[in-house]
N, C-alpha and C positions, 0 to 999 in steps of 0.2 A: 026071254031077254027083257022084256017088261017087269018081269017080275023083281028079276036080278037091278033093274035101276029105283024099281021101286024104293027095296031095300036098302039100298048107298043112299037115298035119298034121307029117308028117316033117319039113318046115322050119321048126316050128316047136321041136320036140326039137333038130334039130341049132343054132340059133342059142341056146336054155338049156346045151346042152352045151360050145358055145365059151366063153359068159360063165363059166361055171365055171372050163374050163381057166382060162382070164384069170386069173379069183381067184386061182386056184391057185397062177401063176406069178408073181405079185404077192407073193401069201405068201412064197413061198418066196425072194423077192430081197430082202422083209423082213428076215426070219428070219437069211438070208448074212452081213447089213449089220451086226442087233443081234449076232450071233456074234461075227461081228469088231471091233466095239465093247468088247465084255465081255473078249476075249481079249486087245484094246489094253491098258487099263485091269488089268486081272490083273497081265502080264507086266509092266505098268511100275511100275521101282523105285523111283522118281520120286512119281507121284501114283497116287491111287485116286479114284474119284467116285462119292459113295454120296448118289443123289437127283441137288439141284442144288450141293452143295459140293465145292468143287475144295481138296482138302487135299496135306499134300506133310508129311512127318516132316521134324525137327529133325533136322539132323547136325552130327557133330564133325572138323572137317577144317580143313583149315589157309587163313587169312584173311588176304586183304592189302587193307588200307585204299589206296585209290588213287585219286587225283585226276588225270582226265584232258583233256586239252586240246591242241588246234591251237596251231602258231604256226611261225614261220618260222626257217629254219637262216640265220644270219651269222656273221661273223667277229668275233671280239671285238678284232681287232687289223685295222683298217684305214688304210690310207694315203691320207689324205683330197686331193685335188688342187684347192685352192678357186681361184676367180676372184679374180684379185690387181688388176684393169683397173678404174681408179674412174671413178664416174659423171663423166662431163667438166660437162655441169648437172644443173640440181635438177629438169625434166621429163625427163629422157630416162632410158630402160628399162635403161637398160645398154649390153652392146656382145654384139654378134652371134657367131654361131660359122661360122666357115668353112669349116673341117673338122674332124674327130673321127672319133677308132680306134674299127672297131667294138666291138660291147660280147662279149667271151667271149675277146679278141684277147689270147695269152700276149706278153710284152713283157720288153724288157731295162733293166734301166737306162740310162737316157740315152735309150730311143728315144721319138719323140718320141707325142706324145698330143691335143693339140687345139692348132689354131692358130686365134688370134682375129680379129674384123679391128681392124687399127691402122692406119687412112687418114685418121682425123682426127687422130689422135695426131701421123701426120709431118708432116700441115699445121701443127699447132698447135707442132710439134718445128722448123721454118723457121719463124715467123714470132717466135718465143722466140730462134733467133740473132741477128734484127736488133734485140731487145731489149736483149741480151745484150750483143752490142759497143755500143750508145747507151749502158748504162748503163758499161762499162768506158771510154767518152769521158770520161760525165761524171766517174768519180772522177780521172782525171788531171789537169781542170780544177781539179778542186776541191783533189788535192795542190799543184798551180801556184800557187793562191789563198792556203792555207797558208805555202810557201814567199814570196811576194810580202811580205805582213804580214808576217811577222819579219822582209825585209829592209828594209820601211818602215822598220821600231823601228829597227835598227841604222843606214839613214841618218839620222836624226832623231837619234840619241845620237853618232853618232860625224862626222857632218856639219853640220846644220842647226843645231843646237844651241852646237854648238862655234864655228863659226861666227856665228852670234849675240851669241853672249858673248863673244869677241873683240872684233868691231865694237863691242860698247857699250863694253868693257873699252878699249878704245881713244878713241872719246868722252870716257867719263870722263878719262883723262891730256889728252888735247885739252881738255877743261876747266879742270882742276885747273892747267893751264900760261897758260890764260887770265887765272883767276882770281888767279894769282902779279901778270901782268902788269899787270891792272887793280889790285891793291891796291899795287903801287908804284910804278905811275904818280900814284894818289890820295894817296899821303903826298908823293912830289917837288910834286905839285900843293897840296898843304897848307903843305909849307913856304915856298915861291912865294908866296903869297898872304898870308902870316905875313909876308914881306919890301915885298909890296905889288908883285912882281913879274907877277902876274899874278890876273888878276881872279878873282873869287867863283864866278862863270858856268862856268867849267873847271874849278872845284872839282864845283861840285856834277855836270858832266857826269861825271869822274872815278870819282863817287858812282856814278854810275849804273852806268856801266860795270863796276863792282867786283859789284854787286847782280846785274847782269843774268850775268854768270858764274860767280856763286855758286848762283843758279839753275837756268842749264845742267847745273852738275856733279851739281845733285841730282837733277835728270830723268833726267839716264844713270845715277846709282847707283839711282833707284828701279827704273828699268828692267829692269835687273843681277840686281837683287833681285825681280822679277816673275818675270824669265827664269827666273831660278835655280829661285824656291821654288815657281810656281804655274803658268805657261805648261808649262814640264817636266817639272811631273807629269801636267796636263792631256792634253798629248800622249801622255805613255807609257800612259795608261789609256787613251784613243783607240785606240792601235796594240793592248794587250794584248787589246782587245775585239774589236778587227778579226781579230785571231788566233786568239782565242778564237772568236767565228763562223764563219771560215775551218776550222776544225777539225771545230766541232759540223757543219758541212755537209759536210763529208768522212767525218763517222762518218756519216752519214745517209745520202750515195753510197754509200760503201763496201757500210753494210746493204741498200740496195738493191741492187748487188752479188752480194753474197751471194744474196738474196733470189732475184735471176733464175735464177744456179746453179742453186741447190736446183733451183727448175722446170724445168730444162734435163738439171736429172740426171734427175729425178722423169721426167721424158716418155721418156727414154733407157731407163730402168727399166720403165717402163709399157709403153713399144713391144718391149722383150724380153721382158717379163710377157706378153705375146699369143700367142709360142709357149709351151709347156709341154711337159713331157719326163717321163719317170718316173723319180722319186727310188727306184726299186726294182723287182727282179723279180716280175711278179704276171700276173694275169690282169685283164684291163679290165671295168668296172662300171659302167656308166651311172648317174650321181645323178639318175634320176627321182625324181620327188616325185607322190605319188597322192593327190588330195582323199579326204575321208571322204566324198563322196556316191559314189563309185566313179569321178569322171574322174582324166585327168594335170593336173595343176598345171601339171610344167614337163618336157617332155621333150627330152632331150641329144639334138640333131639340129644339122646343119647348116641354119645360118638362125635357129635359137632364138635369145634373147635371155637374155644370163646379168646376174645383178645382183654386184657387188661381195662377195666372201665366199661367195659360192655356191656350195655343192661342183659340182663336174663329171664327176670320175671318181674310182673308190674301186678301189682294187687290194689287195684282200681279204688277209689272211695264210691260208692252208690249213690250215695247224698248228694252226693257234686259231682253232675253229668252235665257235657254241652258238645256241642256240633259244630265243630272246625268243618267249612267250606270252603272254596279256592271261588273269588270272585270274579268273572271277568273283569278286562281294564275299561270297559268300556261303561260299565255301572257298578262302578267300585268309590268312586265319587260320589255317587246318592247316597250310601251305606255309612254310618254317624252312628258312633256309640249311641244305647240308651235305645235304639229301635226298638220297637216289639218284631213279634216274627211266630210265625203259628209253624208248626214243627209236626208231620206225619211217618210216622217209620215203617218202610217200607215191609217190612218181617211181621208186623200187625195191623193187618189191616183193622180202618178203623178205630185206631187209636191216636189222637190227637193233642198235641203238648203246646203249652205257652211259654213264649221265652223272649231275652232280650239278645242284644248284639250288648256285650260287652268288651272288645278288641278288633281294632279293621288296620292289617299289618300296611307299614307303612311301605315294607321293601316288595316286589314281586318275590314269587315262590321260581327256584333257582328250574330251569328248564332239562328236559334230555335232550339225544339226537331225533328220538322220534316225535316230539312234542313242536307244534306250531311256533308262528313268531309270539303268537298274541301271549299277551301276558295275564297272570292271573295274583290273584291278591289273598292271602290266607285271613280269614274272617269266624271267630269265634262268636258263637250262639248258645248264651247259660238256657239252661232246662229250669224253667222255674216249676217247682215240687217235684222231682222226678219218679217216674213208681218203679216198682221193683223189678218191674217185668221186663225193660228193657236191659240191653246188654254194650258191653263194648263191642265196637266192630262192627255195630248195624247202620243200615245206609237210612238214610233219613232225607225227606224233603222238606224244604225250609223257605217260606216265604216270609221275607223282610219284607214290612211294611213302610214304606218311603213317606205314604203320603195318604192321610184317608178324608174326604170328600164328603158330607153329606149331599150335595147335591152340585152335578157339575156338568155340561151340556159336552155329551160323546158320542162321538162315530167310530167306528171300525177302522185301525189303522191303515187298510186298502185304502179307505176313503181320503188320503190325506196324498198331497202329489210335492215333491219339494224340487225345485225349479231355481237353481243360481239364489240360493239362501232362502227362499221365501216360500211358503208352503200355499197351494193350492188345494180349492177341492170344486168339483163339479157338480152342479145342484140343478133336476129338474122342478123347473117353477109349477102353479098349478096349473095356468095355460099349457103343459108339456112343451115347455123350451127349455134349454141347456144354458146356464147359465156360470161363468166362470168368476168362481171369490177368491179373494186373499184373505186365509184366516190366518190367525193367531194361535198357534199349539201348546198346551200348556203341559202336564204330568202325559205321561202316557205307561202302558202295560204289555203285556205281550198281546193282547187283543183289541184293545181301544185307544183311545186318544182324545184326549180332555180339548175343548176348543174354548177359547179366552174371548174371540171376536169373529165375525163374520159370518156366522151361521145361528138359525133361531131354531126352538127345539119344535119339530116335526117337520121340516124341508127334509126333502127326498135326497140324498147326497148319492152319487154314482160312485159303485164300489170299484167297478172295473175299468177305470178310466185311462191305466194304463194300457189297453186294448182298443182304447180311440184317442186317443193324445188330440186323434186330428179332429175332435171336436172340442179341445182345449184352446180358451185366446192367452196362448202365452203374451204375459206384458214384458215390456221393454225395461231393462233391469238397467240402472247407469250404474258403469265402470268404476272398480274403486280406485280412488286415488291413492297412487301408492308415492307421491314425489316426495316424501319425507325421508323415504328408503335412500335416496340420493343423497340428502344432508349428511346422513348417518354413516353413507359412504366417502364423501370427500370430508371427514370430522376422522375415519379413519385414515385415508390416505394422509393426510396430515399430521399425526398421532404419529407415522410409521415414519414420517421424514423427522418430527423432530424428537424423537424417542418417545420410552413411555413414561406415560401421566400417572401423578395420585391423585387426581379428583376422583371423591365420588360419582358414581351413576345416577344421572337422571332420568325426570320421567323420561325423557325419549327415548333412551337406552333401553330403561325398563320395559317399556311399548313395545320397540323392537323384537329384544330378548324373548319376551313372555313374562305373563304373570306367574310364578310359583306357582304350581296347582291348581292353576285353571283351564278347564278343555275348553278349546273354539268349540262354536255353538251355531247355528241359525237361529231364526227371531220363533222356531217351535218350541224355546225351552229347555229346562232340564231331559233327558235321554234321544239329545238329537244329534245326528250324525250331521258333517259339513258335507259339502258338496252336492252340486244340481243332479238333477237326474235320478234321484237314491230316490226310494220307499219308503215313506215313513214305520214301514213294518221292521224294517230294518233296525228302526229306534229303539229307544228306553229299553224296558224292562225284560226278558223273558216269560 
């Protein structure tokens, strides 16, 4: 029994004796860990952490304002190869492709590049010839018809007519020889009858006969005189109008004529328009078109359907490369022609390009459904000397230079606190007190922030200050006066009672309104957002 407590006894020492080592070597992996913490933190020139505040000294060093952004390398000289092949009706899609050079294929002038199809075009190119010569029938009927009428006129004037007036012209003397004989048969008969040689009864037939040829002669002279002054003209306006018709129908063939032509060239034109060839040495470029939801719209394949005007293939210029970006709205305002901008493309690493901002669009790029409110700004970036090795289509990153600094006193944008307009920043002094500035923010980047006033270069400024606000003395901001807004309001109620005005706008108005193209700001400068409470990380540049 002795023996047996003996035993429990030693095993009871030796398991307090492990638990200690344990501690012990707990300690001691502690102890390793906070060492090398404190020695982190010592050696680094960067920041010190005294408690829970992460601070980091103001330096003076040289700053470059820089706005950066994605977007894609093109040529700013391209040879557009549109679809020339018009819709034949008003449902159909277009017309198909039949073949096309692939897309990357180096090409000469003159070889060729996409052939369309043209099968209804040669149907519709024969069925246009038998138009063609019906309507070349009818103008030659219709010159026949022309020539006919004028030769109506001239037999009517120099036949029918002449003729006519003869015959009557001859009547009349047939008359006028009648009428001799009837008046001196009527006087031998008068004197007869004067002697009692012959009776009354043969006078007065005599009479008659004298009468009834005096009569005669006037019917052929009235006749004469019909011919002449009124059947004659009758006719030649008759004939002048038949020729006059005769002609207007011949302009009308003729225009239609013409009219078939044109369509007969036009299809001639169109069925050559189906092959296409390259107007230039280049490298081949399919005119895809990509939705904003991320599908293809239209993609250049055999079989696609192209519409009328539709580009097909783009044969880039190499020489003349640049880098259309979409800029935010929000630093699309810094961005001024003539920038420089340093240009790296993503597809080689390593390869590094200089260039300018030559175009900053003035309208936002038009939005989708799936795309934010915010708006973005289309911004061209010329490639200055571009080398061969780049391509269209490659994504490229592009830092525009806004603003470059030789020497400018900066903190880490954490370190900046903006507060109902006015930017703060929290600085432990060398006593270790806390001490609350109002500086002055001048350019900023996506990491620092340029300070104009209120900090000197090597103060400890506290990065994390939003994480102790409550050792911040916020100051007392006075309320801005907005009582102007009220003038501007009773100047309109007034305006509305007694109609509208043509004066010009004044400053006040304009004050009101806004200045054209100016963003509100706080007293931090270009790339500052309004409002208290924001991050200065929030600000300027990406």
């Amino acid at each position: 029994m002795a023996a047996i407590r003996l035993h429990s006894s030693r095993r009871d020492r030796y398991r307090r004796g492990g638990v200690l080592l344990n501690l012990l070597f707990l300690l001691a992996i502690l102890a390793v860990i906070g060492g090398g913490m404190v020695y982190y933190y010592q050696d680094s020139p960067e920041e010190t952490v005294a408690g829970e505040l992460i601070t980091q000294p103001v330096k003076l060093a040289a700053f470059d304002h820089v706005v950066l952004e994605h977007g894609e390398i093109e040529s700013s000289r391209n040879t557009e190869l549109l679809c020339e092949v018009k819709a034949r009706s008003a449902g159909s899609g277009g017309v198909s492709i039949l073949w096309v050079a692939d897309e990357g294929t180096r090409v000469q002038k003159g070889d060729k590049l996409v052939e369309l199809d043209s099968s209804q075009l040669e149907q519709e190119r024969k069925q246009q010839r038998i138009v063609l010569a019906n309507a070349e029938a009818n103008v030659t009927s219709g010159e026949a018809a022309v020539e006919q009428a004028k030769i109506a006129r001239e037999e009517y004037l120099e036949g029918v007519y002449m003729t006519d007036e003869k015959a009557i012209e001859s009547e009349i003397a047939v008359a006028q020889q009648e009428l001799r004989k009837a008046k001196l048969a009527y006087d031998s008969s008068e004197r007869l009858v004067a002697k009692g040689l012959v009776k009354s009864l043969q006078l007065q037939a005599d009479q008659f006969a004298v009468a009834n040829a005096q009569n005669k002669l006037d019917a052929a002279r009235g006749r004469l005189t019909v011919l002449q002054n009124l059947t004659r003209q009758k006719m030649l306006v008759q004939f002048d109008s038949d020729i006059t018709a005769a002609q207007a129908s011949l302009e009308a063939l003729i225009g239609t004529l013409e009219e078939e032509k044109e369509k007969m060239q036009e299809l001639e034109e169109q069925i050559a328009a189906c092959v296409m060839t390259a107007p230039t040495d280049g490298v081949v470029v399919h005119a895809n078109k990509y939705s904003r939801r991320g599908g293809s719209e239209v993609v250049i394949e055999p079989g696609a359907m192209i519409r009328e005007r539709q580009p097909i293939i783009r044969l880039p210029d190499p020489a003349l490369m640049q880098v259309k970006a979409n800029i935010n709205e929000s630093r699309v305002t810094l961005v001024e022609e003539g920038m420089p901008a340093l240009i790296r493309v993503d597809a080689i690493p390593g390869l590094e390009l200089k260039g300018r901002v030559t175009k900053v669009n003035r309208y936002a790029e038009p939005g989708s459904y799936f795309s934010s409110s915010v708006k973005e700004y289309a911004t061209i970036i010329e490639i200055i000397d571009p080398p061969e090795i780049i391509r269209t289509g490659m994504t490229a990153e592009v830092q525009i230079f806004v603003e470059q600094l030789p020497e400018a006193l900066q903190v880490p944008i954490q370190g900046v606190y903006e507060y109902k307009d006015i930017a703060l920043a929290l600085v432990r002094t060398q006593e270790g007190k806390l001490e609350t500035r109002q500086v002055k923010v001048g350019a900023t980047n996506s990491k620092m922030a340029t300070i104009e006033d209120g900090l000197a270069a090597g103060e400890q400024v506290v990065l994390n200050l939003r994480d102790h606000l409550d050792y911040v003395d916020l100051p007392e901001v006075a309320a801005r006066d907005n009582s102007d807004l009220v003038a501007i309001a009773e100047q309109s109620n007034v305006a509305a009672v007694d109609g509208p005005s043509d004066r010009p706008a004044g400053p006040q108005d304009q004050a009101a309104a806004g200045a054209p193209g100016k963003r509100p700001g706080g007293p931090g400068g270009p790339g500052k957002r309004p409002g208290g409470g924001s991050g200065a990380s929030g600000a300027g540049s990406r």
